[in-house]
N, C-alpha and C positions, 0 to 999 in steps of 0.2 A: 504494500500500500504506500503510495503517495501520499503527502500532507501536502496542503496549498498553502503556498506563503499570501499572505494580501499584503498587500504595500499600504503600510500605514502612515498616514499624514504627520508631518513633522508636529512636534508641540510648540509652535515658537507663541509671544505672548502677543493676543490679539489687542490688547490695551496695555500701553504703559504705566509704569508709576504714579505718575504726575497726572496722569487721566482719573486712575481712581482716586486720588488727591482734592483731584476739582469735583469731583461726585460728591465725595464727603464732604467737602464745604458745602455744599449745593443744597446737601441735605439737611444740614445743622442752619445753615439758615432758612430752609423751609420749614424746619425745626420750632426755632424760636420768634417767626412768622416775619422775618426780613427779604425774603424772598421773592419779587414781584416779578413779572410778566411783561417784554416787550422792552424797547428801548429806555432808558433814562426810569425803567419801574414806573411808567403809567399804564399799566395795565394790571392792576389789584393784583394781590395774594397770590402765591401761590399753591394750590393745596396738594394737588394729585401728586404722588411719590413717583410715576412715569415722568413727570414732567420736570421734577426736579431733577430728574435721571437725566433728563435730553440737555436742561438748560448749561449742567455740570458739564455734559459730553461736549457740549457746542462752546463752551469756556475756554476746555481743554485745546478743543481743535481751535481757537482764535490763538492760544499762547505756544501750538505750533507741538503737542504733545503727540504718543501715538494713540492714535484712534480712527478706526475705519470710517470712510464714507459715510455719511448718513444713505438711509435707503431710501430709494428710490418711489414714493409714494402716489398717490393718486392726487397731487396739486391741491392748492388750497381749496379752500369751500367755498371762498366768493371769486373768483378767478376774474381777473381784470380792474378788480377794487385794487386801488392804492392804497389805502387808510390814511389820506391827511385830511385835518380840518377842514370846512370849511363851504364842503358840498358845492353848489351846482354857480356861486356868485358870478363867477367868470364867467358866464354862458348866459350872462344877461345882456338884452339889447342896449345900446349906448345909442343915446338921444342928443 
């Protein structure tokens, strides 16, 4: 009898140090309710522990740490909205 070898994928580390560094902060200030949503924290609280998880990953990846790609998603929910202030003024007739 033959044994089949499978060729197994290397272990290397799919996150770095410094990546789970910035999760943990991420966390401890979602923690102690520091933690807001969106540019400059004008976008309230943040509560879901996923999303503390993304904001820590996206920290990581801005200070240049290892962490893969974000995935590939199905686009936002309002596709085409920009979110600034300010709504429709521009797009009024001028008299």
């Amino acid at each position: 009898m033959t044994r089949r070898t499978s060729a197994r994928k290397s272990s290397a580390r799919k996150y770095g140090k410094s990546a789970g560094k910035s999760v943990e902060r991420a966390m401890r200030r979602r923690k102690h309710g520091t933690l807001h949503r969106g540019k400059a924290g004008h976008g309230g609280k943040v509560k879901s522990r996923k999303q503390a998880i993304a904001i820590g990953l996206s920290e990581a990846r801005k200070k240049g740490a290892k962490v893969p790609p974000p995935p590939k998603g199905k686009g936002s929910a309002h596709p085409g909205r920009t979110g600034g202030k300010g709504g429709r003024a521009s797009n009024k007739a001028k008299s």
